[in-house]
N, C-alpha and C positions, 0 to 999 in steps of 0.2 A: 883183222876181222874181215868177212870175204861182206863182199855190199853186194845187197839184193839186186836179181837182175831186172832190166826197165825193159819196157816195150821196143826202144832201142834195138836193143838186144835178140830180143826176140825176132825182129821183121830182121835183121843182118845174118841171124841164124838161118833162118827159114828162106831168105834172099827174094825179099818182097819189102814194098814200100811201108811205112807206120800205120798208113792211116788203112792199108788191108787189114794190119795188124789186129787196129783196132773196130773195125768191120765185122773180124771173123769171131773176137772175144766179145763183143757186144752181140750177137747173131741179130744186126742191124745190117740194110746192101746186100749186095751179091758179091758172088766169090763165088771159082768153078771150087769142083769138091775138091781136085788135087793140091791148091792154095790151101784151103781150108784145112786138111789134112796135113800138110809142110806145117803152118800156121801153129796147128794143135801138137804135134808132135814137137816142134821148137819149146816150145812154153812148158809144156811141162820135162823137156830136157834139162829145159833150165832150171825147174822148181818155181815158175811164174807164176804170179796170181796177181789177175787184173784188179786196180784198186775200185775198191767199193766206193770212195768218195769219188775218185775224178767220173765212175759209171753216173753217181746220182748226178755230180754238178752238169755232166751231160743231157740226163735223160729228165733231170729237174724232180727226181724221184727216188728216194733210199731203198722201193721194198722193204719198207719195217713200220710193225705196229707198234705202240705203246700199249703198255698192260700194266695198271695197279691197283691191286688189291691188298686190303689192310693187312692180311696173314694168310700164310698157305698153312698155320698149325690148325685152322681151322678146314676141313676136309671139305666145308662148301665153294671156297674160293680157289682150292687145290682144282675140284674142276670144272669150276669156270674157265678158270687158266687153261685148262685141256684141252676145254671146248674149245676156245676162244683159237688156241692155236691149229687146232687142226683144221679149222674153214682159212685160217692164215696161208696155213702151208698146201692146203690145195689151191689156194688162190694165187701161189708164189711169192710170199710174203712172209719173211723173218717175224714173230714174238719178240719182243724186249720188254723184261718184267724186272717190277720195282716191286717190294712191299712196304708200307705206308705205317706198319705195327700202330695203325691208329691213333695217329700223329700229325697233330693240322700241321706241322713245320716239316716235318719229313715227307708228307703228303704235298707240300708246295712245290719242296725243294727236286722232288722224284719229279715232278710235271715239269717243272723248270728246263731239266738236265734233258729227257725226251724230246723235248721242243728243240733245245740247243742243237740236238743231233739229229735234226729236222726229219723226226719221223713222217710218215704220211697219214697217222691216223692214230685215234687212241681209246682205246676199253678202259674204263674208271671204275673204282668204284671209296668215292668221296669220304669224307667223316660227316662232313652235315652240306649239302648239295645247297641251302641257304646261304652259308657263311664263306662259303669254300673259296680262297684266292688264288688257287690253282686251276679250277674253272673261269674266274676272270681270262688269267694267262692262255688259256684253248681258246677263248670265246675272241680275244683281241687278235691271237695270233689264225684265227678262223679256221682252225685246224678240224677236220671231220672227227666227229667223236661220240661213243654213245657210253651211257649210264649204264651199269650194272647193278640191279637193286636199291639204286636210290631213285626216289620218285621226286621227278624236276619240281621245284617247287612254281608257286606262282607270281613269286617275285624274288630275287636274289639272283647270286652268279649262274646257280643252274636252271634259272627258266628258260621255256625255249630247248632244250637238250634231248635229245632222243634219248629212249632208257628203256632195258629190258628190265623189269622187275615186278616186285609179287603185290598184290591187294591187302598191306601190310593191316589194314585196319578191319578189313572184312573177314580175314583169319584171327586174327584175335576176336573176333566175336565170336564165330567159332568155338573159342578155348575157354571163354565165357560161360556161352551155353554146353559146353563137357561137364564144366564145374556144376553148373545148375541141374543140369540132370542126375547128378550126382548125391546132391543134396548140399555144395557147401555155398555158403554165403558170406564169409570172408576171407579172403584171399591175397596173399603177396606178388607183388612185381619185382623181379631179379633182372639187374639190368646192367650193360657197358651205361658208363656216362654218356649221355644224348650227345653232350659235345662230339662224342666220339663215334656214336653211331647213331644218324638220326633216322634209322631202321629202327632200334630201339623206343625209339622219343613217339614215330607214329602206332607200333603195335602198344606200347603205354596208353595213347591217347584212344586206340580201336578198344581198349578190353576198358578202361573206365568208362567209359560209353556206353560197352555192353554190362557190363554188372551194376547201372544205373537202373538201365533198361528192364534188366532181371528182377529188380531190386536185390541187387547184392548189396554189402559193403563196399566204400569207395577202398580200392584196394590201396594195400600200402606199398610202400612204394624203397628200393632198397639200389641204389646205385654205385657201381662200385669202379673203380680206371681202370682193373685190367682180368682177366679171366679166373687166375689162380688168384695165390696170395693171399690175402686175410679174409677170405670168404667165410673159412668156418667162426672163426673170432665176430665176424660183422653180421653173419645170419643168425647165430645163437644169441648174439642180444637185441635181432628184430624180434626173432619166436619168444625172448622173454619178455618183451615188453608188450607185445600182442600176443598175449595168448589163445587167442580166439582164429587166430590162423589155422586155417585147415588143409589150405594148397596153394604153391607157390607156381608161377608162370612165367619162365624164364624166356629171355629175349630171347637164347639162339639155345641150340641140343650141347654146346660146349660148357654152357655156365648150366645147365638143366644135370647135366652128368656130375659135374662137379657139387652140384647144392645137394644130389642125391648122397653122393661120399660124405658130404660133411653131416647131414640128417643123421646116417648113419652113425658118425662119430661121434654127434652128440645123443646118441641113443633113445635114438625114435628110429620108426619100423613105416617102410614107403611102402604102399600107399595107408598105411592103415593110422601112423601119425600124422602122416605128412603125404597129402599128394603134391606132385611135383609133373609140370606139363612142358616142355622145351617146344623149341622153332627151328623147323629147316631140314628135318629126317634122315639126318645123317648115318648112317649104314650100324656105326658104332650103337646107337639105341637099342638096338635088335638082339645084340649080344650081351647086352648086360642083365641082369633079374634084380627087379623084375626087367622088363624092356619098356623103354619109354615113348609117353604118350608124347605127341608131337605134333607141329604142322610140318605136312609133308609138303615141300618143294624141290623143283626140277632145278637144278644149277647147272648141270649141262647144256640144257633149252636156253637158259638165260647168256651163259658165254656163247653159244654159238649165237642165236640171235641177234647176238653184241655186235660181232666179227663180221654177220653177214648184212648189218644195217652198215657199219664201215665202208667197207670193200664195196656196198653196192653206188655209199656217194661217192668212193674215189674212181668208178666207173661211169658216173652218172646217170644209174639205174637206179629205179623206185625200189629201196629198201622193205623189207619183208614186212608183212603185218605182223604186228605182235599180239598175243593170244586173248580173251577174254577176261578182264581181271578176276571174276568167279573162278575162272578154270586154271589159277596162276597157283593151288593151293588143294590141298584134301586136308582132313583131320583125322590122324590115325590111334584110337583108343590103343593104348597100350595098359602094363600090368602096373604103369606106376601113377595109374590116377584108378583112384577107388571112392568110396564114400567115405567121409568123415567118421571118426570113433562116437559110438554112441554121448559122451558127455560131452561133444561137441556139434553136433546134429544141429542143431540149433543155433549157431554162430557160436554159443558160448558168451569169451568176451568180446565183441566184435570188434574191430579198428573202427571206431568213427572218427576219430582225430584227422587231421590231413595226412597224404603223404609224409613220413621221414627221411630225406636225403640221407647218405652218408655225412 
């Protein structure tokens, strides 16, 4: 087996000392251009490549971000990740991306592994920013890091934390008052379990709020661990047991698309049995019929804002302002929120029981 060639090698080629060597691969020092040129043309005679570890243990610095987000099957975190990398790579700064499938253990263990390979910085985005013990592990290791869509809480591992993210509760009223204008007054919550995203847990908490405010029904409430899977089995025995449901308001446009297939399946007609309102305005709403009603958010704004609050503390610059929470958000009416069928105008049977978990 031929063994990879060393810097050795390299400065004996080129016939210069190690430490030009490593001068002219670090572009650290002086060197006239004809060394520098010997230098370069050696190296890659040889097939060299300067190592990335002894470059950090030198310069005390990896160039590389951490980046984790629960799923890129979801098109909002696909580009955040995009954003997120390209203020990286204008900045000269490698991405390294974990995904987390919404999993406080694989969520740790991803933070864990990034630390160990002593990133210099990290884009998150948590299962519940309260509970999270991988935010401990950033916060002890003082590593620069900001939030993506989780709002720091005010006491737990993510207080304290920088975070680009949306007015999760002041959009959900929003999607409140859609329904109201509408004319319905009892309505379901389709949701990941809180544990899992407590983006969910606060827009929950924003729309009971507002359809108190309304005087709505306290909505019911429908939680479920993962996107697909038994949704149509588990919503066809929320709408039987409430039948006074009129429109369902799903956490994100992923589970809002899916409740809309399974409406269909169990044979009601969107919006006209069921309205159905998703979060997050994912591109995909726009193509389907009807096209879905939604909160519109920016996730490219949020990844780069992410990247460029990072880079500006491993610079030691004052980090960008982040936007106004009214303006984190629009509400875009689409075909699949209508008004209630006339024998249900009226609530109907209304939910007043409490929430039902799964």
């Amino acid at each position: 087996m031929l063994r990879r060639p060393t810097i050795k090698d390299v400065a004996q080629r080129a016939g210069c000392g190690i430490a030009t060597v490593s001068r002219v691969l670090n572009g650290q020092g002086s060197s006239s251009e004809q060394t520098r040129s010997k230098v370069l043309a050696a190296a890659e005679a040889l097939g060299f490549e300067f190592n990335d570890l002894g470059r950090s243990l030198q310069s005390n610095s990896t160039r590389t971000i951490g980046c984790i987000v629960p799923s890129l099957a979801n098109p909002v975190f696909a580009e955040v990740v995009q954003a997120a990398q390209a203020e990286a790579n204008r900045a000269g700064y490698q991405l390294i991306l974990a995904c987390s499938d919404y999993d406080g253990g694989l969520e740790t263990k991803a933070i864990r592994t990034l630390l160990a390979k002593q990133v210099d910085g990290l884009i998150v985005t948590v299962g519940d920013a309260r509970t999270s013990e991988g935010l401990e592990l950033i916060r002890a290791k003082r590593t620069p890091c900001c939030l993506v869509y989780n709002t720091p809480p005010d006491n737990g591992p993510g207080d304290g934390f920088a975070a680009w993210t949306v007015d999760n509760r002041g959009a959900a009223d929003a999607v409140a008052e859609g329904f109201a204008r509408q004319g319905h007054s009892c309505t379901g919550f389709l949701a990941l379990e809180f544990g899992r995203s407590d983006r969910s847990r606060e827009r929950y908490e924003g729309f009971v709020a507002a359809c108190a405010r309304l005087g709505m029904a306290h909505p019911v409430l429908l939680e479920i661990e993962e996107q697909e899977g038994r949704l149509l089995q588990l919503l066809g025995a929320m709408l039987a047991e409430h039948r006074g449901i009129t429109g369902i308001f799903a956490s994100n446009d992923y589970l809002a698309l899916a409740a809309m297939k399974a409406a269909r399946d169990l044979g009601m007609q969107v919006p006209a049995d069921l309205s159905i309102v998703g979060f997050d305005g994912i591109s995909t709403g726009l193509m389907v019929e009807p096209n879905l009603s939604t909160v519109v958010t920016d996730p490219k704004a949020m990844g780069r804002g992410a990247a460029q609050t990072v880079l500006a503390r491993l610079a030691g610059l004052e980090p960008p302002g982040r936007p106004d929470p009214a303006h984190t958000f629009s509400f875009r009416q689409g075909g699949s929120l209508g008004p209630p069928s006339a024998g249900k105008s009226d609530g109907g049977e209304a939910a007043t029981s409490p929430p039902s978990n799964q």
